[in-house]
C-alpha positions as semicolon CSV with decimal commas, in nm:
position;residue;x (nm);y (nm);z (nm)
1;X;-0,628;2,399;1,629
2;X;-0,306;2,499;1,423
3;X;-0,289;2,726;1,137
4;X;-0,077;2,626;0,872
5;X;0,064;2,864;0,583
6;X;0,198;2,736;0,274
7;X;0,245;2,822;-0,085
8;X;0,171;2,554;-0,402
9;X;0,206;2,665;-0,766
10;X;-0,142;2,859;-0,935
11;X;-0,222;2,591;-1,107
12;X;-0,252;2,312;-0,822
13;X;-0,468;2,599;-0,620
14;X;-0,712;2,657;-0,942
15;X;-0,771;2,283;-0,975
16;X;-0,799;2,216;-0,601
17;X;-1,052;2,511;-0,600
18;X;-1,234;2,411;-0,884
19;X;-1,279;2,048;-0,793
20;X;-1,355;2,112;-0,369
21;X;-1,514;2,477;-0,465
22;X;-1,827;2,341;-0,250
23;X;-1,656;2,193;0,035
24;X;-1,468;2,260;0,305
25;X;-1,080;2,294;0,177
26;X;-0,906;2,262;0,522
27;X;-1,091;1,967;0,647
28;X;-0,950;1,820;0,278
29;X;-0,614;1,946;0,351
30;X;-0,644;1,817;0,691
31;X;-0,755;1,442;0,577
32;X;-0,484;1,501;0,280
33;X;-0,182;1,583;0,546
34;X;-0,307;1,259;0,792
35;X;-0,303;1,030;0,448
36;X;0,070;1,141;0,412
37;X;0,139;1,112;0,764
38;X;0,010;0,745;0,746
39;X;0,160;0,654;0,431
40;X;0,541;0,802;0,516
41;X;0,485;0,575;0,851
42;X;0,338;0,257;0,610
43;X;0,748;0,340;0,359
44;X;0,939;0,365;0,714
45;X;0,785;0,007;0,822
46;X;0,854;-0,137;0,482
47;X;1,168;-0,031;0,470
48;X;1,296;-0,157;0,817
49;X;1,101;-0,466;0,725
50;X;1,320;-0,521;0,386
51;X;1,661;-0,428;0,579
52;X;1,577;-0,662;0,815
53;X;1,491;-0,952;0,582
54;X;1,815;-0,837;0,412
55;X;2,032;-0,860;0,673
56;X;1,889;-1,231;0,767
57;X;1,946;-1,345;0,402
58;X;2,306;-1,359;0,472
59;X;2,232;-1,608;0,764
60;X;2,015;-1,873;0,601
61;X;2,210;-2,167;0,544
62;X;2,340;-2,211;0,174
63;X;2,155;-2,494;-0,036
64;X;2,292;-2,591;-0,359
65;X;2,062;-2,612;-0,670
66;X;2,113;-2,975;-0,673
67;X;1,964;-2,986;-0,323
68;X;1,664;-2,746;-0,427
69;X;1,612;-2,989;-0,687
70;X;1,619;-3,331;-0,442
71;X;1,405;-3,168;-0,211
72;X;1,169;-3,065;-0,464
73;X;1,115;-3,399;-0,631
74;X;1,162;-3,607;-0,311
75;X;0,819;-3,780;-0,225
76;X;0,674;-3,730;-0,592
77;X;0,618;-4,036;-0,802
């Protein structure tokens, strides 16, 4: 297992310490750092996700509104 040193402002370590005070702080820190870990991978997916939808935007086929409009009301009595 890896030690890992880092400083945070007084403040954040007096809250943390007074809200986990009971339990153990590095398995916290440890679930804390995999939630970040998770959610930077969860942006990076979104983000190539969005570029890519981007990018095939410009490929659709244009439709005119008056088209949107005929296909919307074709078929309705």
């Amino acid at each position: 297992m890896a030690t890992v040193n880092f400083s945070v402002p007084d403040d954040v370590k007096v809250a943390f310490d007074r809200t986990f005070g009971d339990q153990n702080k590095s398995a916290i820190i440890a679930d804390l750092m995999r939630k970040a870990v998770a959610d930077a991978s969860r942006r990076k997916q979104r983000q190539e996700i969005f570029r890519k939808l981007t990018q095939r935007r410009a490929q659709r086929p244009a439709v005119s509104n008056e088209e949107v409009r005929a296909a919307r009301t074709a078929g309705r009595p």
